[in-house]
C-alpha positions in Angstrom: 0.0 0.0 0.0 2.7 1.8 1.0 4.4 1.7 -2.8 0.9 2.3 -4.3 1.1 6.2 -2.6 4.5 6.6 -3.6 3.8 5.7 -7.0 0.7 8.0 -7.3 2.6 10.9 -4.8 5.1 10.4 -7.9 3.2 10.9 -10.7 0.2 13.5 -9.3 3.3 15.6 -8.8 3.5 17.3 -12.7 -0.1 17.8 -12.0 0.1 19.5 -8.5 2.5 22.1 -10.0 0.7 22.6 -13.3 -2.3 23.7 -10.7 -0.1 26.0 -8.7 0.8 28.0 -11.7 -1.4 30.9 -13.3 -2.4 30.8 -17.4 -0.1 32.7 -19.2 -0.9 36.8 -20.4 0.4 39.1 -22.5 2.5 40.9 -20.0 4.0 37.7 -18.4 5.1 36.6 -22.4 7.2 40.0 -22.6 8.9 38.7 -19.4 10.5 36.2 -21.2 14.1 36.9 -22.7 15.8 35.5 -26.2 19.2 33.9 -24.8 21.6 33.3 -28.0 24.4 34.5 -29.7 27.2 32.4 -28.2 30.6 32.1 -28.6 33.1 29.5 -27.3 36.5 30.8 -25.6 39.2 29.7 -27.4 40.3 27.3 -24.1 36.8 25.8 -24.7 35.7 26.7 -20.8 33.2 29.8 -21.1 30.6 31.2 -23.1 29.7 34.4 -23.6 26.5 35.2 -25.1 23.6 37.8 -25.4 20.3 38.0 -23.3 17.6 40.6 -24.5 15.2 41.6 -22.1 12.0 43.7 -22.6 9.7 46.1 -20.9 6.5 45.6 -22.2 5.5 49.4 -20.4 8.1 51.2 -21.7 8.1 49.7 -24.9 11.7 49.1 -25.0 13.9 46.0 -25.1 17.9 45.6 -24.4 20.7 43.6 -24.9 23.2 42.9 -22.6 26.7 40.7 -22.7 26.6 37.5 -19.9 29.4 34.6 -19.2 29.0 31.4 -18.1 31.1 28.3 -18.2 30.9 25.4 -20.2 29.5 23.2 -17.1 26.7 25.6 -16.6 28.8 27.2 -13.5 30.0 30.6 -12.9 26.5 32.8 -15.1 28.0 36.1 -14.7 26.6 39.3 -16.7 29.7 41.3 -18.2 27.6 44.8 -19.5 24.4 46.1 -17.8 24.2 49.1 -19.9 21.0 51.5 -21.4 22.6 51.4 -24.9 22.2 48.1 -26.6 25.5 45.7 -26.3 25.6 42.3 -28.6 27.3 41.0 -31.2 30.1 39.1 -28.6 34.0 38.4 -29.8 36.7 36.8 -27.5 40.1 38.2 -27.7 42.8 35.6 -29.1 44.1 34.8 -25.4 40.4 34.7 -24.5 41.3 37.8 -21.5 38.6 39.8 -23.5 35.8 40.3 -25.2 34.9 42.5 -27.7 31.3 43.4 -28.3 29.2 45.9 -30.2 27.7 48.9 -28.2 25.5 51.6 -28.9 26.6 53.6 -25.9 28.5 56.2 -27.5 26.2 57.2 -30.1 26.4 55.0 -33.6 27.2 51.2 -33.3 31.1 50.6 -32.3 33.2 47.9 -31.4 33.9 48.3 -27.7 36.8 45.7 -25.5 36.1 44.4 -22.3 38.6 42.9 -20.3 37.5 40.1 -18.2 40.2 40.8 -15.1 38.4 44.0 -14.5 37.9 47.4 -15.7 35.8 49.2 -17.8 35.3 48.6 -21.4 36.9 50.6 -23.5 36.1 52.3 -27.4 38.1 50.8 -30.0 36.5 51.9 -33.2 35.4 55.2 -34.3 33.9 54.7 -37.6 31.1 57.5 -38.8 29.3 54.8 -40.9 29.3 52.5 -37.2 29.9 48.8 -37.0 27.5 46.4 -38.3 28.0 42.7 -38.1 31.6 43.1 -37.7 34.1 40.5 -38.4 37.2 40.6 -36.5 40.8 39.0 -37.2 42.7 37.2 -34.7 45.1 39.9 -33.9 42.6 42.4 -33.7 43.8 44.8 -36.5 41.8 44.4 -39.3 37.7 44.5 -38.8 35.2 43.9 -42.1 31.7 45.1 -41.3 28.4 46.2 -43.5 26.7 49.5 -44.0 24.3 51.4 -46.4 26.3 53.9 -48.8 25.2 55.7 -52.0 27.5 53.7 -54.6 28.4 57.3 -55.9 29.9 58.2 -52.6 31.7 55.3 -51.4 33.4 56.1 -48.5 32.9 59.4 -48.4 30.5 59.9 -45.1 29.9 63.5 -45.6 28.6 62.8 -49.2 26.7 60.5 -48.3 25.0 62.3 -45.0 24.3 65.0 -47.3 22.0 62.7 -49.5 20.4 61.2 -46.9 19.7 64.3 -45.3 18.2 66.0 -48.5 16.4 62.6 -48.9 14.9 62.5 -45.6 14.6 66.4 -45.0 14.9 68.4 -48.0 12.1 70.8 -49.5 11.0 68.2 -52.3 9.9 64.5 -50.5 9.0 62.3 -53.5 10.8 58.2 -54.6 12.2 58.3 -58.0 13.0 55.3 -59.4 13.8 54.1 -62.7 13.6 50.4 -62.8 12.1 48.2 -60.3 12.3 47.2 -56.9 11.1 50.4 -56.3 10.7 49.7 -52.6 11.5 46.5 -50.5 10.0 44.7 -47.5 9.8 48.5 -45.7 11.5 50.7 -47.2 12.2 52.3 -50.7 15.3 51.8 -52.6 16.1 55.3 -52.7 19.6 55.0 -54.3 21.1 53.4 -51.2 23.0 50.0 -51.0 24.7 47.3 -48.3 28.5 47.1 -48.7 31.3 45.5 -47.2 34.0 47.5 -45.5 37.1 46.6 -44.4 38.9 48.7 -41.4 42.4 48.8 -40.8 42.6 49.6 -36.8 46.4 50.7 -37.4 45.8 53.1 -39.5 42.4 54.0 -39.5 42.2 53.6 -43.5 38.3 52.4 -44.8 38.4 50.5 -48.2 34.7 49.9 -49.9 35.2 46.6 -50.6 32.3 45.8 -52.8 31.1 49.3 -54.8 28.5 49.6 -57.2 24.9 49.7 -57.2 24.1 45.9 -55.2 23.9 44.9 -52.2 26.5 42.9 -50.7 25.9 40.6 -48.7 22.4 39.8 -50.6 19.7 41.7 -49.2 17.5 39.4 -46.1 14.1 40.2 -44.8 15.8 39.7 -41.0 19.5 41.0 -42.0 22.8 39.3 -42.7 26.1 38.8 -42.1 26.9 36.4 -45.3 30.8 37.5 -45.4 33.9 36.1 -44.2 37.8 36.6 -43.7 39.9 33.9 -45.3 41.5 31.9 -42.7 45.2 33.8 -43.9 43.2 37.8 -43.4 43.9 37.9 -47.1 41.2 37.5 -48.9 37.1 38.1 -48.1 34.3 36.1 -49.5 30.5 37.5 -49.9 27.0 37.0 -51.6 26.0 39.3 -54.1 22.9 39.4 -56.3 24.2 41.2 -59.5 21.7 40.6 -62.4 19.7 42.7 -64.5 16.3 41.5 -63.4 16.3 41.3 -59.6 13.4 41.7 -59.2 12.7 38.4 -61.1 16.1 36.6 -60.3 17.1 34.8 -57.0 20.3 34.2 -58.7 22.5 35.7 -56.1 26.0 34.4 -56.2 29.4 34.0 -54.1 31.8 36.3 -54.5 35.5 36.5 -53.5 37.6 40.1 -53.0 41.0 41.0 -52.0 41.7 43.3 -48.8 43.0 45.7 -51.1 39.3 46.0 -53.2 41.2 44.1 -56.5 40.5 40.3 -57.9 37.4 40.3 -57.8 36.0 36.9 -58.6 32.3 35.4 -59.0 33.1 31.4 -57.8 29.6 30.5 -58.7 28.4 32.0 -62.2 27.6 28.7 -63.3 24.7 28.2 -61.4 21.7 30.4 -61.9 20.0 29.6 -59.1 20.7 30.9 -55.5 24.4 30.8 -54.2 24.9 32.4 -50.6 26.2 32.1 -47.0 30.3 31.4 -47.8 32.0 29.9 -45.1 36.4 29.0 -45.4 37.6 25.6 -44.5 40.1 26.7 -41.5 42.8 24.7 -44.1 41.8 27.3 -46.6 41.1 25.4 -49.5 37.5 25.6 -49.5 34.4 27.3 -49.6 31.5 26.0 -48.2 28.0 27.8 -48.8 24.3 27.3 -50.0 23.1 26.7 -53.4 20.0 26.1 -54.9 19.5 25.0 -58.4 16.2 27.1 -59.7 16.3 31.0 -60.6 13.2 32.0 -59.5 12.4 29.7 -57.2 12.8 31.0 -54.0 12.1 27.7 -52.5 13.8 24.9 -54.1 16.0 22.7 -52.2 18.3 24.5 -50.3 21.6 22.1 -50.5 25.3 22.1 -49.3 28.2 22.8 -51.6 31.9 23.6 -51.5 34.1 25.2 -53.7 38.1 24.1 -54.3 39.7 27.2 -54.2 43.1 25.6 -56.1 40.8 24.1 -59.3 37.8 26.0 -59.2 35.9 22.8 -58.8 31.9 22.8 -57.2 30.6 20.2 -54.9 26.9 19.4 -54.0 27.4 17.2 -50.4 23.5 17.2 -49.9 21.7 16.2 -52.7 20.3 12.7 -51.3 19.4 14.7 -48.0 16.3 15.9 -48.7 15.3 18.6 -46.5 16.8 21.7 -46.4 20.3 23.1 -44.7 20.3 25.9 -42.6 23.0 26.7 -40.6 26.3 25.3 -40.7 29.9 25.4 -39.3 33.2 23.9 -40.6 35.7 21.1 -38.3 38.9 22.0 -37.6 40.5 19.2 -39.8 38.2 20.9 -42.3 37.3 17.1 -43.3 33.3 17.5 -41.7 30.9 20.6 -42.0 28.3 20.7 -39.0 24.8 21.8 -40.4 21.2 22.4 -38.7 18.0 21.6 -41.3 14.4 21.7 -40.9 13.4 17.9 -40.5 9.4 17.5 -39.4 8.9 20.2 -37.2 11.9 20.1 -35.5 15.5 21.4 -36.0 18.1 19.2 -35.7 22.5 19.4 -35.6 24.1 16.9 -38.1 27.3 16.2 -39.6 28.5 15.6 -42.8 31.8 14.1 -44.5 32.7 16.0 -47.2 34.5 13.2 -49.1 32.1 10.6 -48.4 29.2 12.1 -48.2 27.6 10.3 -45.3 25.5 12.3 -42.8 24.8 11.6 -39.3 22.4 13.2 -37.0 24.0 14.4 -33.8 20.8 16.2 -32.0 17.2 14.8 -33.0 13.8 16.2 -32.1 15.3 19.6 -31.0 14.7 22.9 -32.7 18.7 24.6 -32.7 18.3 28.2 -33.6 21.9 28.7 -33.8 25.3 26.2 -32.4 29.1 26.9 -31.8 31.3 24.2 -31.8 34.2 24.2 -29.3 37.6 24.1 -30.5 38.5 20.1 -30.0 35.3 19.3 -31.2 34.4 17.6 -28.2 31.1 19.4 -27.4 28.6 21.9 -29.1 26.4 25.0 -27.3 23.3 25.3 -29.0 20.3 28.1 -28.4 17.4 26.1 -28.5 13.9 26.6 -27.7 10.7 24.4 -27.0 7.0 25.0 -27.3 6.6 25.5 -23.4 10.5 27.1 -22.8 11.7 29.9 -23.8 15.4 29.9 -25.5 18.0 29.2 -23.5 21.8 27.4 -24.1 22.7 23.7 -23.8 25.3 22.0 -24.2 25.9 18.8 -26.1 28.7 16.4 -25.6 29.6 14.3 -28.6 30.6 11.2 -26.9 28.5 10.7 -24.3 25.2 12.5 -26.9 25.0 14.2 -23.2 22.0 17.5 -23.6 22.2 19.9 -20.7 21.0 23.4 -20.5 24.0 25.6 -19.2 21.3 28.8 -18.5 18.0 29.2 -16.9 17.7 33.0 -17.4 13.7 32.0 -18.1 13.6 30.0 -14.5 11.5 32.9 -12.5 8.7 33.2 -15.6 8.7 29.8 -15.5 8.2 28.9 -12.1 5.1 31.1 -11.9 3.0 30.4 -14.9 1.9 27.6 -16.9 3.6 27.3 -20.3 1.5 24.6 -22.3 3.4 21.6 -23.6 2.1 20.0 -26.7 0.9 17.1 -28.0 1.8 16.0 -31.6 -0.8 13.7 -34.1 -0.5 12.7 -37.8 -3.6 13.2 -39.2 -4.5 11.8 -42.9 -4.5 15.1 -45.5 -4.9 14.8 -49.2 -4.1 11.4 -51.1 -4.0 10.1 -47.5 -0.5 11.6 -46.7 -0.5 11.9 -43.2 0.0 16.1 -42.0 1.8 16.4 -39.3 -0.2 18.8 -36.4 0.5 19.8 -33.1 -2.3 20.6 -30.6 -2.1 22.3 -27.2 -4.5 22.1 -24.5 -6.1 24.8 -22.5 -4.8 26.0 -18.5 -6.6 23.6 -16.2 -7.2 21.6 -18.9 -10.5 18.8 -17.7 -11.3 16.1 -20.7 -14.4 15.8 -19.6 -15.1 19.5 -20.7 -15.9 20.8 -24.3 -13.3 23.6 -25.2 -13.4 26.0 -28.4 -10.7 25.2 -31.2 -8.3 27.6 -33.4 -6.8 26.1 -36.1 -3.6 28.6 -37.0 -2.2 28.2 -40.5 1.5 29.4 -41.2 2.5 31.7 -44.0 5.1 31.3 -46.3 3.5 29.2 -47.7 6.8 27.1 -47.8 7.2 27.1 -43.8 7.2 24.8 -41.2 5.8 25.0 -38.0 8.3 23.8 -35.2 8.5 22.5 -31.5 10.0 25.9 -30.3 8.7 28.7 -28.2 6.4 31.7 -29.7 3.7 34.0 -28.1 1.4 32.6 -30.3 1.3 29.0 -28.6 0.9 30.2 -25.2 -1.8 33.1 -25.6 -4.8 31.4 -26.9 -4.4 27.9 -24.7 -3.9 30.5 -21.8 -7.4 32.2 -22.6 -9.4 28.2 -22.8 -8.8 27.2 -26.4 -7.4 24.2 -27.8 -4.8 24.9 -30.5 -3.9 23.5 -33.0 -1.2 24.1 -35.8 -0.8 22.1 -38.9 2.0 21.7 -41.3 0.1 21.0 -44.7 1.4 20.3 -48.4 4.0 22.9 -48.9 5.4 22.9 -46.0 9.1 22.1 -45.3 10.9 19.5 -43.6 9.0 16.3 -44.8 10.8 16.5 -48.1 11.1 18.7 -50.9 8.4 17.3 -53.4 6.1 18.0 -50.3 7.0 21.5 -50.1 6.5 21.7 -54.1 3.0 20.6 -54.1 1.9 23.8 -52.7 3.3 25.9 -55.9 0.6 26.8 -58.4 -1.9 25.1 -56.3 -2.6 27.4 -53.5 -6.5 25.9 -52.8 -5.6 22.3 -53.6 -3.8 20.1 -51.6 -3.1 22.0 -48.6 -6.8 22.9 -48.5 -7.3 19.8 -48.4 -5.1 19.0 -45.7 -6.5 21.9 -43.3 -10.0 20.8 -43.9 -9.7 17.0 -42.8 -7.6 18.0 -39.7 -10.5 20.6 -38.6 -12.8 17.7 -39.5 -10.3 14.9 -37.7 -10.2 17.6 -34.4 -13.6 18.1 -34.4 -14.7 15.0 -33.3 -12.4 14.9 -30.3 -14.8 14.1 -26.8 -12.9 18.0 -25.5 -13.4 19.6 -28.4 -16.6 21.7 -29.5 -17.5 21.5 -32.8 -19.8 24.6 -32.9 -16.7 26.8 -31.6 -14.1 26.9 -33.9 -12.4 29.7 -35.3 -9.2 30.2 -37.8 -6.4 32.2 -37.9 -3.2 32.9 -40.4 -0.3 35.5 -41.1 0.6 36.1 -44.8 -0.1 33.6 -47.3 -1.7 32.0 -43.5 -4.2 35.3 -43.9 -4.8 34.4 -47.9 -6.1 31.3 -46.6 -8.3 32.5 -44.4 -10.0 34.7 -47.0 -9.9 31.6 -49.1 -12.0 29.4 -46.3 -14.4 32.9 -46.2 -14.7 31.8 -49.8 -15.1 28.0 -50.0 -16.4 27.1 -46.4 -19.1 28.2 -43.5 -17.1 25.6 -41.2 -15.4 28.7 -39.1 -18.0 30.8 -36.8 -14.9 33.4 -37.2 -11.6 33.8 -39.2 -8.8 36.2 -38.4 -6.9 37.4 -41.3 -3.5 39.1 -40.9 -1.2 40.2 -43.8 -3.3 38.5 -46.5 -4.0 38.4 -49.9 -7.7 39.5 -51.3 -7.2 39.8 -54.8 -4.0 37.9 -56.6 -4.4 39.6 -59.8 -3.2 42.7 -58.1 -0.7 41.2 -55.7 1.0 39.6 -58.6 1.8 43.0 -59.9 2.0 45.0 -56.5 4.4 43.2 -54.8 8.4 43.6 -54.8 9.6 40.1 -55.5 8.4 39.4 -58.4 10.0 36.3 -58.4 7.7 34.6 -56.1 4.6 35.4 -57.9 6.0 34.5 -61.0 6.7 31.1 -60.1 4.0 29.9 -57.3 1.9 31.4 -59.0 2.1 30.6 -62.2 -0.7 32.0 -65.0 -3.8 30.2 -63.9 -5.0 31.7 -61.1 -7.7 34.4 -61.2 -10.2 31.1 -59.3 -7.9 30.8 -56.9 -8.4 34.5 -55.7 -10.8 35.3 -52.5 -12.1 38.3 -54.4 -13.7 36.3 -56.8 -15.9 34.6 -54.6 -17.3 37.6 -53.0 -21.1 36.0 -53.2 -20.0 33.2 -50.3 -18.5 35.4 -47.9 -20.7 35.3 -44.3 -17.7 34.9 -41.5 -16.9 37.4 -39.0 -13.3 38.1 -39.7 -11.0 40.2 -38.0 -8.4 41.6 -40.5 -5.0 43.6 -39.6 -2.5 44.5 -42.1 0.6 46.9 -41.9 0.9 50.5 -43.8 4.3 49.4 -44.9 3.9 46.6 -45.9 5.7 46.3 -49.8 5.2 42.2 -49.8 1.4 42.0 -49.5 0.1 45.9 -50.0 -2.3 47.3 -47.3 -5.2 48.3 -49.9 -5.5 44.4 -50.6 -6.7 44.4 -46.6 -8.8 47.1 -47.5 -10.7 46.1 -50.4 -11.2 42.9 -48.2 -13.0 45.1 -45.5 -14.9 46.8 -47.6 -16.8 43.9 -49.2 -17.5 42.8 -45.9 -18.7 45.5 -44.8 -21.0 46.0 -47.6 -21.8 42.9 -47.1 -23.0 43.4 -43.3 -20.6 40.9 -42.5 -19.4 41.5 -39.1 -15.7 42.5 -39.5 -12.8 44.8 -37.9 -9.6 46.0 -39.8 -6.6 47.2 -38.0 -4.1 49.1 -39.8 -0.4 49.3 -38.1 0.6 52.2 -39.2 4.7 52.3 -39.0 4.4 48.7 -40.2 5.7 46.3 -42.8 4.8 42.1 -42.9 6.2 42.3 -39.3 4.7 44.7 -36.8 6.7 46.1 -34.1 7.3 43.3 -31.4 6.7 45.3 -28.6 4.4 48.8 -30.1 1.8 46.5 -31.9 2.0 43.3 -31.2 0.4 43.2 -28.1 -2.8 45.0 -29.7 -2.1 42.2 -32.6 -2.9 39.4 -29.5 -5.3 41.3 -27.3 -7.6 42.1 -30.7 -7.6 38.6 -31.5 -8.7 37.5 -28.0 -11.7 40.1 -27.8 -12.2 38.7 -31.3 -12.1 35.0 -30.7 -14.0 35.8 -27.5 -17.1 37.7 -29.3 -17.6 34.4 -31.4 -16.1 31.0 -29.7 -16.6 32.3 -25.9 -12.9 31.9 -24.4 -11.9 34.1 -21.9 -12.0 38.0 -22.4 -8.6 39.7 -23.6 -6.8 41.4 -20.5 -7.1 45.4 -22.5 -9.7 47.0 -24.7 -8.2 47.2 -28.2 -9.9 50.6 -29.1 -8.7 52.1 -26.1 -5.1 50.9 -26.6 -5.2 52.3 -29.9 -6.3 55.5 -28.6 -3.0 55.2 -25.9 -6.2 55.3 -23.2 -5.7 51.8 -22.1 -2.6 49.2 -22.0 -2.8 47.5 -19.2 
C-alpha cells in the first residue's frame, strides 16, 4: 500500500504544480528573454553570449553581454548598460571580449577585459559597425553598412544625401527600374556594402562598390561574409543581375583586402548561391546553393568550392530537407549543419569526401550552435514550445544535452507554459500532416473547449517545436490549438513542399480541412466553436475558407492576400509570384468569390507593408462591410509584414482575443483594443 502512494505521490506531482501555476498573459510573455548568440572561448571553458530583455510598459527591449562556463557554472553578466550591447567576440588569449555597443552614439566595437575594468572604445567609424568580423590579432575588422554607390566612403557625401532625402524641400521616390521599394522601405539609391577597417591606420576600403547589395539583401539582415583563414582575402553573396526583381540568382563572390581580384566562384549556377564559409585549411568554400532562378524555395543544399581548381561540390543532394546553418571542423574534413526535419530542428554532420550524414541532436529545434575548439562538445540556443530559448550544451561522446542557462527559470516557475501534443492526421491522397495541438490552463477532458486552427505563411514554412507567443496566448485564454503543417510545407521533403506551388487551394486545402474535421470529433473539443487564424499567405487562406467554407463561426486574417491579380503585380519580388503562381489563377483568388462570404473576420494588415500591400486588406473590409458581414480592420501604421514586437504586437494578441472571445466564448482579452489604440488603455 505503502508503494501504491508513492507511486501515485510520484506521478500527481506534474499535476500538482501545473495547478499552482497561473495561465499565461500578454505581459507575463514579454517577461521572457531570447538567450543566444554564443561564442566559445578559445580554451573551450566559457561562453559568452547575449540575453535581450523587454519592458513591455516602456516599450523598449535591451541587450546585454553575460558569461558562463561550459559546465553551466560561474552565469555572470559582463555589460548592464541603457545602450544596446551584442554581437560578442573573444580576444585571441580569451582575457577579453569585444562586443558591439551603442553607448557612445552610432554602433562601435567596444573591448572588455575580463580581469576587471571598464570597457573601452576601440573603433570610431562615422558609418558604425554592423556585423563586424574581427581577425585574430585584432587589427583588421570587415563590417556592413548602407552607402550611395556614388559616394563610397565618403561619409559627408553621403550624410548629405540622406539628409536631403529624408529632409529636404522636395519629399517624392524616383526610381527608374524596379524594386522600387523593399519589405519596408524604398530603394532610394542606397546600397549594403562591405567595408574593411584597418585599426592601425584608420584607413576604410569599400570593398564591394557599385549599385548591389553585398551581402544579398535578407528580410531579417545578414552577415553572409567572411575573412579567409590567412586575413587575405574576403568572400561574400551578391545578387548582380539585371532583373532582380525576377532573379534569386545571387552568387558567391571572392575580393582581395585591397578592393582588387574580384571573382564570381559560382556563375555557373543560376540559381541561388549564398552564405560562404572558409575551410580553417583554406582550401575551400562552403556555402548554400539552390539549383532554380526564381524559385525562392527549391531545395536549399550544401556545396563547397576548391579554391586551387575552381571545382563545385553538392554534399546534400540525397538529403532531402533543407540546410540551414552550418559550421566547418577543424581538420576541415566534416561541415556541422542544422536543417528543418518535421517540425523540428536538428544538428548533423557531414563528410565532405564521403558524403555520409549523421544526426548528432534529434527532435530539437537549434536556432543557432558553436562548436568548441577540440570538437568535443557543441552549445546550441534552443527553444521548446513550453520554454523559452536558453543554451545547452551537447557532448559528442556521451550525446549528453544539458542546459547551461535558466535566465527563463523565474517566468517559469510562476506560470503555466502549455506543452504540446503531436498527431499525424491523414490530409490529401492520404499523406499523413503532421499537427501539433495544445490544450487549454486547467485543462478537464471531460469538458468541451473551443478550437483555433492557426495556419503558417510562407506558404513554404514549417511550424516547429519551439517557443512563440502565439502557442501560449490562446491555450492561456481556454482554447485548444492547433497548428498544422500542410502540403508545402518544409521538412518532410522537398516534393512535399512543391506541391503547394501553383496550387494554393488544392492540396493543402485539403489537408486543413480534414484536420479541422479529424479535431472536431475529439470528446474536448466543441465542434460549434471553432475559429481560424493565419499571417501572410496564412491570412490568404483565411480569406480563401471565407470563400469556399461556412465551417469557421470566425476567421482572423493578418497580412493576407484579397485579390491575386493585383498582388502579382503589386508586390516587390516578383519572383515569387512568377513562379508559385504561375498564369492560372484568377479562381484561386478570394475576391472572386465575394457572393460566399458570411464569416466574421478580424483583418489587420501593416501600412508598410511592400510584400502583401495594405489596400489588398482594405478592399477585403470593404466587401465585408458591404456585405453586413461583421468584421474589424486594424491598420499598423509604422508597419511592414512584421509589426513592431513590442508597439503592436500586443494589440495584434489582445484584438484577437476580444475577437475570438465575441464568437467562440474563451476568456475575455486582459485590454480594450480601441482604447489601446487611442493610448487610453494598455494594461
Amino acid at each position: 500500500m505503502k508503494r501504491l502512494f508513492v507511486i501515485f505521490f510520484l506521478i500527481a506531482i506534474p499535476f500538482f504544480a501545473q495547478g499552482n501555476k497561473r495561465p499565461v498573459t500578454i505581459e507575463d510573455l514579454y517577461k521572457t528573454s531570447y538567450v543566444g548568440s554564443q561564442q566559445i572561448s578559445h580554451d573551450g571553458k566559457r561562453v559568452v553570449f547575449t540575453v535581450t530583455k523587454n519592458n513591455l510598459r516602456e516599450s523598449k527591449s535591451n541587450t546585454d553581454i553575460y558569461i558562463v562556463n561550459v559546465d553551466g557554472s560561474g552565469l555572470k553578466q559582463l555589460t548592464n548598460n541603457e545602450a544596446a550591447d551584442y554581437n560578442p567576440l573573444w580576444s585571441k588569449d580569451d582575457k577579453s571580449v569585444y562586443f558591439v555597443s551603442t553607448r557612445n552614439g552610432k554602433p562601435q566595437l567596444f573591448e572588455l577585459p575580463l580581469d576587471g575594468g571598464e570597457a573601452k572604445q576601440i573603433t570610431n567609424c562615422k558609418f558604425g559597425i554592423s556585423s563586424p568580423k574581427l581577425s585574430a590579432d585584432g587589427s583588421k575588422i570587415i563590417f556592413q553598412a548602407k552607402v550611395f554607390p556614388e559616394c563610397g566612403t565618403d561619409y559627408e557625401c553621403n550624410k548629405r544625401n540622406l539628409d536631403g532625402m529624408l529632409n529636404g524641400p522636395v519629399q517624392a521616390h524616383l526610381a527608374d527600374s524596379l524594386f522600387v521599394r523593399h519589405w519596408t522601405e524604398y530603394n532610394d539609391g542606397q546600397y549594403t556594402h562591405v567595408f574593411y577597417l584597418n585599426l592601425k591606420d584608420t584607413s576604410l576600403t569599400d570593398l564591394t562598390p557599385g549599385f548591389y547589395n553585398s551581402p544579398t539583401f535578407s528580410a531579417g539582415g545578414s552577415d553572409h561574409y567572411e575573412f579567409s583563414p590567412d586575413y587575405s582575402e574576403v568572400a561574400f553573396d551578391s545578387k548582380r543581375v539585371e532583373n532582380p526583381e525576377s532573379s534569386t540568382n545571387s552568387d558567391v563572390w571572392t575580393v582581395s583586402l585591397n578592393g582588387e581580384n574580384l571573382k564570381n566562384i559560382t556563375a555557373e549556377n543560376k540559381g541561388y548561391d549564398g552564405d560562404p564559409v572558409y575551410s580553417p585549411d583554406g582550401k575551400y568554400i562552403a556555402y548554400k546553393t539552390q539549383a532554380t532562378d526564381g524559385y525562392e524555395s527549391d531545395m536549399f543544399n550544401l556545396a563547397i568550392y576548391n579554391r586551387k581548381t575552381g571545382e563545385r561540390k553538392i554534399l546534400t543532394e540525397a538529403f532531402d530537407n533543407w540546410v540551414n546553418g552550418f559550421a566547418w571542423s577543424g581538420d576541415s574534413k566534416f561541415i556541422y549543419f542544422t536543417a528543418f526535419e518535421r517540425g523540428y530542428m536538428p544538428l548533423f554532420k557531414i563528410n565532405i569526401e564521403t558524403l555520409k550524414i549523421e544526426k548528432l541532436i534529434p527532435r530539437k529545434v537549434i536556432a543557432s550552435f558553436k562548436i568548441s575548439l577540440d570538437e568535443k562538445f557543441a552549445i546550441v540556443s534552443y527553444s521548446q514550445i513550453d520554454k523559452p530559448y536558453e543554451l545547452a550544451r551537447f557532448d559528442f561522446n556521451t550525446e549528453e544535452f544539458k542546459d547551461i542557462t535558466n535566465i527563463n527559470r523565474k517566468i517559469l516557475d510562476e506560470v503555466d507554459f502549455r506543452p504540446v501534443e503531436q498527431l499525424w492526421i491523414k490530409g490529401a491522397d492520404g499523406v499523413p500532416v503532421h499537427t501539433f495541438l495544445i490544450k487549454p490552463h486547467n485543462f478537464d477532458p471531460d469538458k468541451k473547449y473551443p478550437l483555433i486552427i492557426n495556419v503558417h505563411g510562407g506558404p513554404q514554412y514549417q511550424w516547429m517545436d519551439s517557443f512563440r507567443f502565439d502557442w501560449q496566448v490562446y491555450p492561456a485564454a481556454g482554447y485548444v490549438l492547433a497548428f498544422p503543417n500542410p502540403h508545402g510545407s518544409i521538412g518532410y521533403g522537398q516534393d512535399y513542399t512543391a506541391a503547394i506551388s501553383r496550387d494554393w487551394d488544392g492540396k493543402v486545402f485539403t489537408d486543413v480541412i480534414k484536420v479541422t474535421d479529424s479535431l472536431a470529433k475529439l470528446s474536448y473539443v466543441d465542434s460549434t466553436r471553432m475559429g481560424a487564424m493565419g499571417w501572410s499567405y496564412g491570412g490568404y487562406f483565411m480569406n480563401l475558407l471565407q470563400a469556399k467554407t461556412r465551417r469557421f463561426k470566425c476567421l482572423a486574417s493578418m497580412m493576407g492576400i484579397y485579390d491575386l491579380a493585383e498582388f502579382a503585380e503589386e508586390t516587390e519580388e516578383l519572383w515569387f509570384s512568377n513562379w508559385d503562381l504561375g498564369k492560372d489563377y484568377e479562381s484561386k483568388s478570394p475576391s472572386k468569390h465575394v457572393d460566399n462570404f458570411q464569416t466574421p473576420t478580424l483583418i489587420i494588415t501593416g501600412e508598410k507593408d511592400y510584400r502583401i500591400p495594405y489596400t489588398q486588406s482594405i478592399r477585403y473590409f470593404t466587401n465585408l462591410q458591404l456585405k453586413g458581414i461583421n468584421s474589424r480592420l486594424i491598420i499598423f501604421k509604422n508597419d511592414g509584414h512584421w509589426p513592431s514586437f513590442l508597439r503592436s504586437m500586443p494589440l495584434y494578441y489582445n484584438a484577437h482575443l476580444e475577437w475570438f472571445h465575441k464568437y467562440l466564448g474563451g476568456k475575455p482579452a486582459p485590454w480594450d483594443s480601441k482604447k489601446m489604440v487611442r493610448n487610453l488603455q494598455y494594461q
